[in-house]
C-alpha positions as CSV (number, residue, x, y, z in Angstrom):
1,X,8.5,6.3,2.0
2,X,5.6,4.0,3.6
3,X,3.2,2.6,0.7
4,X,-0.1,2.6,1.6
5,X,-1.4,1.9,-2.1
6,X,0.7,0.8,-5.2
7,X,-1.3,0.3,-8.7
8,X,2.0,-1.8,-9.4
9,X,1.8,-4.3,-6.6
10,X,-1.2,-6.8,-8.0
11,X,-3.7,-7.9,-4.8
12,X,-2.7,-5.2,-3.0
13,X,-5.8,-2.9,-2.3
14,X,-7.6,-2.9,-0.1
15,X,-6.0,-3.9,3.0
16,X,-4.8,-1.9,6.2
17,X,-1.4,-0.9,6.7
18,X,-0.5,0.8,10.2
19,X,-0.4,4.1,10.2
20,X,3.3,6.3,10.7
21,X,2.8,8.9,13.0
22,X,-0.4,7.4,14.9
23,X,1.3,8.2,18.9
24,X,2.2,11.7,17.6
25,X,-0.9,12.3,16.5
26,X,-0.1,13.1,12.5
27,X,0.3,11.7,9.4
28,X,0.8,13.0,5.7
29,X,-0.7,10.9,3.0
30,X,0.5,11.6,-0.4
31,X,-1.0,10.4,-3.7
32,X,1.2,10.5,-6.7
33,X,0.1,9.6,-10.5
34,X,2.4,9.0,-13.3
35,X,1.0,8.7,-17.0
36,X,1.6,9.7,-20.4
37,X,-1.4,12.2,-20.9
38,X,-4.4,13.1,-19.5
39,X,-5.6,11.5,-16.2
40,X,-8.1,11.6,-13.2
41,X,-7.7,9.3,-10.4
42,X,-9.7,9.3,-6.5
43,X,-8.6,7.5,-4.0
44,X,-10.2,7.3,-0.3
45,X,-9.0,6.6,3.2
46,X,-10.0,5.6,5.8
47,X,-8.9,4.7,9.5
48,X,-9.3,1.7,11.7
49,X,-8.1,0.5,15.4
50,X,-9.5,-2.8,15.0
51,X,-8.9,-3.6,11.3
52,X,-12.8,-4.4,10.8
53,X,-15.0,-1.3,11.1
54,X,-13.9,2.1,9.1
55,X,-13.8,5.6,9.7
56,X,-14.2,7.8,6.4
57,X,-11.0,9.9,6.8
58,X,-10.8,11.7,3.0
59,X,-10.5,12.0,-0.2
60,X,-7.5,12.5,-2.9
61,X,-8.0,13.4,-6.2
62,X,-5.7,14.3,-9.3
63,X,-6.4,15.4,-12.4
64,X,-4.7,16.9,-15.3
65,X,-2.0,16.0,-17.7
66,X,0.6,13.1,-15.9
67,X,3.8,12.5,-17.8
68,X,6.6,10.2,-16.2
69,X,9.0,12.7,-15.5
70,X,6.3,15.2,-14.0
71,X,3.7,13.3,-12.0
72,X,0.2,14.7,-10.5
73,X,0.5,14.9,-6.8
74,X,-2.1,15.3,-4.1
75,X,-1.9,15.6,-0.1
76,X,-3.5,15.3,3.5
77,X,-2.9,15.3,6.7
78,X,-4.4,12.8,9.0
79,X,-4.7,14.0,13.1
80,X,-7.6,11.4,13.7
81,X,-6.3,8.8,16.2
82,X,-6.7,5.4,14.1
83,X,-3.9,2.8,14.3
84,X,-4.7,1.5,10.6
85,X,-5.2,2.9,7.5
86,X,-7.0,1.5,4.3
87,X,-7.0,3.6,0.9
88,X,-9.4,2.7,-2.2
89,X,-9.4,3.5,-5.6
90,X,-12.6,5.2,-7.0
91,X,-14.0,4.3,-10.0
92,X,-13.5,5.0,-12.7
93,X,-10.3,6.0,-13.5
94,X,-10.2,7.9,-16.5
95,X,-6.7,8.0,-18.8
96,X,-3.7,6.0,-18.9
97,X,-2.1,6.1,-15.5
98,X,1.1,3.8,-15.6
99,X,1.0,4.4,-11.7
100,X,-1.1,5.3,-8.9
101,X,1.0,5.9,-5.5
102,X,-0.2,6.6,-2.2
103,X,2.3,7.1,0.8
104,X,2.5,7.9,4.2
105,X,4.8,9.7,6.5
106,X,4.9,10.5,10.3
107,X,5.1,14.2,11.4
């Protein structure tokens, strides 16, 4: 697992990360929201080769009832040739989420 975006590390967003999977040409982003009730969380991404200008790649959304043993999960696939990826949280987020997760992976 290769954190892109973690509600649980404080400072963290937004900054790029590289990108898994950029010289085979695609990448799965996953978000993940754990909660205790009802939640609705957005996050965008977006791609860079030079860390300063960005490319709008997408949007992941959750919504629905989050509990800690059964999160709300979202996904994407990424075939756009940027190096670096940046992820931002929407606002606002509605509920209680106790974590908001976004990984990456290399296909």
């Amino acid at each position: 697992m290769n954190i892109v975006w973690d509600s649980l590390v404080p400072g963290r967003s937004p900054y790029f990360v590289p990108r898994v999977g950029w010289r085979n040409g695609i990448t799965e982003l996953q978000l993940t929201v754990t909660g205790d009730g009802a939640v609705s969380v957005t996050l965008n991404f977006y791609g860079s080769n030079d860390g300063i200008g960005l490319v709008p790649l997408g949007t992941l959304a959750v919504s629905g009832t989050a509990t800690p043993a059964v999160p709300l999960t979202a996904s994407d696939s990424i075939t756009r040739p940027y190096r670096l990826l940046l992820a931002e949280l929407v606002n606002p987020v509605t509920g209680a989420p106790t974590r908001i997760l976004l990984t990456q992976s290399g296909v």
